[in-house]
DSSP file (Angstrom, degrees, kcal/mol; ACC not computed):
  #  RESIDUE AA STRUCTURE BP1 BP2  ACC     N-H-->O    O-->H-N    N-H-->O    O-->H-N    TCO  KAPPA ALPHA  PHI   PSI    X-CA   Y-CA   Z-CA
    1    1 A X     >        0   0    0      0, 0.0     4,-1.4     0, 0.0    67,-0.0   0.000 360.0 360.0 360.0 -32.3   44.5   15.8   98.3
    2    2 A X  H  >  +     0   0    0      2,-0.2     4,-2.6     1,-0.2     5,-0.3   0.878 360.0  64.1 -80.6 -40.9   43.3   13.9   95.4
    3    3 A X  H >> S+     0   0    0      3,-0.2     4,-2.5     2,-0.2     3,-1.2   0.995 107.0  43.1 -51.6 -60.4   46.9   12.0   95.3
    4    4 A X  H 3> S+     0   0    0      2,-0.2     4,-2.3     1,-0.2     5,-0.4   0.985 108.8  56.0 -59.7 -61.7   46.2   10.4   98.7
    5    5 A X  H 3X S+     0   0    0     -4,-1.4     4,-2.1     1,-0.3    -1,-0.2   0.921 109.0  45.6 -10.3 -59.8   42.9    9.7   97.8
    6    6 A X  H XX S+     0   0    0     -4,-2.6     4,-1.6    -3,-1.2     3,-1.1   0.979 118.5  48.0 -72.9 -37.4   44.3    7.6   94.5
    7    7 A X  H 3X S+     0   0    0     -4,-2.5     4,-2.0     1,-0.3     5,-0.2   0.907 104.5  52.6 -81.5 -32.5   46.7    6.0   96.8
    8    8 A X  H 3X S+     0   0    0     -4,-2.3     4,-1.6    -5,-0.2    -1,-0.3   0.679 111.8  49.3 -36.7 -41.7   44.5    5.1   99.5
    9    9 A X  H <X S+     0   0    0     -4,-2.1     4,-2.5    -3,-1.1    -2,-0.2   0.971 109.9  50.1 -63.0 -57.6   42.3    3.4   96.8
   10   10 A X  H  X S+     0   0    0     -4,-1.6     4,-1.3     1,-0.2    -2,-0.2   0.727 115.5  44.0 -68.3 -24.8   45.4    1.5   95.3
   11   11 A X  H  X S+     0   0    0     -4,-2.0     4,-0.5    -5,-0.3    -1,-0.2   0.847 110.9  52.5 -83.7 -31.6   46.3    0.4   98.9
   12   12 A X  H >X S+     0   0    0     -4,-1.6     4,-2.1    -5,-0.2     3,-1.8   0.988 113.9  46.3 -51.4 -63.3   42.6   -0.5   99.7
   13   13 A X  H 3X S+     0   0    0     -4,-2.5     4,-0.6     1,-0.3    -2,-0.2   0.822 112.8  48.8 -55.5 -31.1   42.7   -2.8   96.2
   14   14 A X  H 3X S+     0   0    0     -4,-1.3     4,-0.7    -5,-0.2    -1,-0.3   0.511 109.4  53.5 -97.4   0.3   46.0   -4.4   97.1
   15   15 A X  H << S+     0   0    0     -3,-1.8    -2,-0.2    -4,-0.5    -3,-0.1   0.953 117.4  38.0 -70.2 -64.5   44.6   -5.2  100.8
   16   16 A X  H  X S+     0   0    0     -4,-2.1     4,-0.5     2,-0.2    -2,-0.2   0.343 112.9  58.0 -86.8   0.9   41.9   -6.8   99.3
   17   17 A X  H  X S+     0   0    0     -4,-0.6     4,-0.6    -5,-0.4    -3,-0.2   0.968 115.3  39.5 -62.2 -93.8   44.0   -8.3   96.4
   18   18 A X  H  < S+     0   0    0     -4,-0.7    -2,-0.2     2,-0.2    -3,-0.1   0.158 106.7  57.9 -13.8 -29.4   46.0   -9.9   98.8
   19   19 A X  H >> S+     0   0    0      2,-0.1     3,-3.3     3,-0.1     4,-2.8   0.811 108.9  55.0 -80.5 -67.0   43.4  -11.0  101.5
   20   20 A X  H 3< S+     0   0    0     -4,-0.5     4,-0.4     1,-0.3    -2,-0.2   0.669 106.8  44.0 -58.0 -14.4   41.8  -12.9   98.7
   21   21 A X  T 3X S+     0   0    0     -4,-0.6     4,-0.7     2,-0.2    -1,-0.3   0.662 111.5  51.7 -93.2 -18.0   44.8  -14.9   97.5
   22   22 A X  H X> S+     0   0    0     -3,-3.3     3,-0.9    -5,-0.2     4,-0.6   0.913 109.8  56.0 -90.1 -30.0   45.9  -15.9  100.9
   23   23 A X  H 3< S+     0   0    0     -4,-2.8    -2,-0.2     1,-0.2    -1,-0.2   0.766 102.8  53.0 -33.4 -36.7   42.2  -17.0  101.4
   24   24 A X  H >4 S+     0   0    0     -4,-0.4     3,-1.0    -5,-0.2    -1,-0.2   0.450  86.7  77.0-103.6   8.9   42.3  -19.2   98.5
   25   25 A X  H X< S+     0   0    0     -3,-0.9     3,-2.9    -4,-0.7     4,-0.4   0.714  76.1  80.9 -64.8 -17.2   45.5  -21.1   99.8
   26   26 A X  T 3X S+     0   0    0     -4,-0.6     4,-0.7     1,-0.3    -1,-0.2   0.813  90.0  57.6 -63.0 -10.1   42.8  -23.0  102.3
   27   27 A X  T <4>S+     0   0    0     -3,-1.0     5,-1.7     2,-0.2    -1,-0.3   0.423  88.9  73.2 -92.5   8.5   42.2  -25.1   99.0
   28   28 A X  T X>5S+     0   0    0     -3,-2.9     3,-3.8     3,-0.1     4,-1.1   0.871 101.6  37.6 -55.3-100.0   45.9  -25.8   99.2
   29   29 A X  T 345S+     0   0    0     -4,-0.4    -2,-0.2     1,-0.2    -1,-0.1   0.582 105.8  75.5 -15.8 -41.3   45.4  -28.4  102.3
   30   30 A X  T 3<5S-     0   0    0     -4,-0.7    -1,-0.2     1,-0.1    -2,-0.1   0.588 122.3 -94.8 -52.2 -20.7   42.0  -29.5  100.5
   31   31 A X  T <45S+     0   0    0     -3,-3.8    -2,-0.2     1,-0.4    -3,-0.1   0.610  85.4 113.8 118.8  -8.3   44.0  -31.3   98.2
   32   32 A X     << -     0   0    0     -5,-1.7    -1,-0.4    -4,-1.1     2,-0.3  -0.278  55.5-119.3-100.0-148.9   44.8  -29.6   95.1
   33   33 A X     >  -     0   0    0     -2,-0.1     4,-1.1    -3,-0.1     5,-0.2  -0.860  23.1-100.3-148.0 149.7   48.1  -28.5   94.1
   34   34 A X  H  > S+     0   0    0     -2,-0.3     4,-0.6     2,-0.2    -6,-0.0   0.463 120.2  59.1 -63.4  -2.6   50.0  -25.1   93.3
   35   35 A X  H  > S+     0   0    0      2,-0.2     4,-1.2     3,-0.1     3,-0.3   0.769 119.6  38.3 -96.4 -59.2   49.9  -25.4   89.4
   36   36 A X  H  > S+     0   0    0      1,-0.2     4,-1.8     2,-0.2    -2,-0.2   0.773 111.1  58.2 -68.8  -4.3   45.7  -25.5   90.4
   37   37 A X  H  < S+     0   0    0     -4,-1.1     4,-0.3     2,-0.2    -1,-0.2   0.866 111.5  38.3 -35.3 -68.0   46.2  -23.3   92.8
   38   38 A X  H  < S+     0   0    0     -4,-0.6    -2,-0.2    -3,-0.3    -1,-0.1   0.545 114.3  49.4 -60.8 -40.7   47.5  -20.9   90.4
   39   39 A X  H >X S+     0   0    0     -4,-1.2     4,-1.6     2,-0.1     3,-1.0   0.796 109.9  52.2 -94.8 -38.2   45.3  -21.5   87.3
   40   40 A X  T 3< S+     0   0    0     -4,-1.8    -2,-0.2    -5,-0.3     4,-0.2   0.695 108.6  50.3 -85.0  17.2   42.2  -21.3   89.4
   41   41 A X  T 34 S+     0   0    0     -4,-0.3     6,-0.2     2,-0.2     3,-0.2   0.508 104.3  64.6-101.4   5.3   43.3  -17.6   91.0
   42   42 A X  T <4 S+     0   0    0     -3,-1.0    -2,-0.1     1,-0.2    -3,-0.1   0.883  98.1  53.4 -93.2 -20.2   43.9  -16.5   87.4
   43   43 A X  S  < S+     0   0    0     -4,-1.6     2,-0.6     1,-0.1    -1,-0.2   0.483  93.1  75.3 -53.9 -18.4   40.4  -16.9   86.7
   44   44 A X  S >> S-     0   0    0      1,-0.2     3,-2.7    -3,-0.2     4,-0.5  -0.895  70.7-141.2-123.1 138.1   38.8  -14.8   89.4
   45   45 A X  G >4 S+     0   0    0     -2,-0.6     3,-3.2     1,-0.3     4,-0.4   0.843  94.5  75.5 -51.0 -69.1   38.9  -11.1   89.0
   46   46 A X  G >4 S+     0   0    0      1,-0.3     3,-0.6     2,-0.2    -1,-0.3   0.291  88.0  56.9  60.9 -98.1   39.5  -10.9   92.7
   47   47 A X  G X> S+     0   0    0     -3,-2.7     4,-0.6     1,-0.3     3,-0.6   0.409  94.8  67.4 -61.3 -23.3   42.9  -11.9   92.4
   48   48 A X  G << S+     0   0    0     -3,-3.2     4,-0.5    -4,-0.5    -1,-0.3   0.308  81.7  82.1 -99.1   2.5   43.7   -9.1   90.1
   49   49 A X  G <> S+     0   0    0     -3,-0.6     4,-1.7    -4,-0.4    -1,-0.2   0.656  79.5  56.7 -61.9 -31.1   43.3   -6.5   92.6
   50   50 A X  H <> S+     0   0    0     -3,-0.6     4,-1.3   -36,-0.2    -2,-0.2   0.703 109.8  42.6-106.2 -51.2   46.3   -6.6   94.3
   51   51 A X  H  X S+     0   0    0     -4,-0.6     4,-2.5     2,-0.1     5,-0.3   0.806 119.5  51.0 -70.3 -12.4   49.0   -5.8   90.9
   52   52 A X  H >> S+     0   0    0     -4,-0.5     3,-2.1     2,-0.2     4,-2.1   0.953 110.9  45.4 -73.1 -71.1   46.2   -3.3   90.0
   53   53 A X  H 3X S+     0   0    0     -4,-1.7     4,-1.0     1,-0.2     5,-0.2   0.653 115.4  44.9  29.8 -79.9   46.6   -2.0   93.6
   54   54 A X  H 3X S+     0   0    0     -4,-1.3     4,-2.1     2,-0.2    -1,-0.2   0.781 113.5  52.4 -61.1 -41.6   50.4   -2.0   93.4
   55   55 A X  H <X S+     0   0    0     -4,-2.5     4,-1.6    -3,-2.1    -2,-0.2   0.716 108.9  48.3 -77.6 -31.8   50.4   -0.4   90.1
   56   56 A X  H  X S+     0   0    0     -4,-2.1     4,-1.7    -5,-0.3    -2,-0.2   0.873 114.1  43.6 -71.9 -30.4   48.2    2.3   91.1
   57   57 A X  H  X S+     0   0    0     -4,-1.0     4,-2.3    -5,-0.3     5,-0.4   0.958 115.4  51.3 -83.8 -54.2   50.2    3.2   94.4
   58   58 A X  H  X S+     0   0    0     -4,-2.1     4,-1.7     1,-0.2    -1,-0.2   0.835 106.4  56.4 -43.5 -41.3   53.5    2.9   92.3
   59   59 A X  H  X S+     0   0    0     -4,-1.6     4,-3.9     2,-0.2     5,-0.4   0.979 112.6  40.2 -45.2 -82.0   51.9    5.2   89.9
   60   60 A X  H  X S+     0   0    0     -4,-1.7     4,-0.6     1,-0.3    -2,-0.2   0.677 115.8  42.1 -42.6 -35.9   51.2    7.9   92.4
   61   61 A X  H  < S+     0   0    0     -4,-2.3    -1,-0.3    -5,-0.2    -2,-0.2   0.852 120.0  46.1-100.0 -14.6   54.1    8.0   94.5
   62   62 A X  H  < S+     0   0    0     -4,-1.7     3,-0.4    -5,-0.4    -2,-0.2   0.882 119.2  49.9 -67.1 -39.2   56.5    7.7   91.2
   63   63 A X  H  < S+     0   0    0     -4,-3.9     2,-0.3     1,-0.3    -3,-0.2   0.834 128.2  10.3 -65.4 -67.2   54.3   10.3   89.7
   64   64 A X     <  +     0   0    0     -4,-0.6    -1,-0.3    -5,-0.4     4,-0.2  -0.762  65.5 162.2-134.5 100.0   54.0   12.8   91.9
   65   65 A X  S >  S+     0   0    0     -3,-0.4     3,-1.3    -2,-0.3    -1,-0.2   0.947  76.5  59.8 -75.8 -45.2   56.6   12.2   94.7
   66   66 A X  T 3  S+     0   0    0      1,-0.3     2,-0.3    -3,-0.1    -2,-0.1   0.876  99.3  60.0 -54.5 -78.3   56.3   16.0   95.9
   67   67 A X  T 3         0   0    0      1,-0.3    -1,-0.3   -63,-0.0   -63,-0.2   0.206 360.0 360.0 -24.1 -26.8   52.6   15.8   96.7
   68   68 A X    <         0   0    0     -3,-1.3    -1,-0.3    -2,-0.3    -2,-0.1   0.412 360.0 360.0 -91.5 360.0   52.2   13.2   99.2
């Protein structure tokens, strides 16, 4: 039970990982450019949700494949 749990978290974190970087593409159209694009999503923790996410679900299902 506790494996779905972690994976459920890791998929929650890479939902919201994910929401939030295709959110900050509306400053695409605003007029900056993907090399700022890019440097200001490495700056907010946010954005770091989504490999944490990934890593965590990868983790889990690699980990204990039998469990799930």
């Amino acid at each position: 039970m506790g494996y779905i749990f972690l994976f459920l978290i890791g998929f929650g974190l890479a939902v919201a990982g994910g929401v939030t970087i295709i959110a900050y593409m509306n400053f695409l159209p605003a007029g900056i450019g993907w090399v700022d694009y890019f440097i200001f999503i490495k700056g907010r923790i946010e954005c770091y949700f989504l490999p944490a996410g990934i890593i965590l679900m990868a983790f889990v299902i690699y980990h204990y494949p039998n469990k799930l």
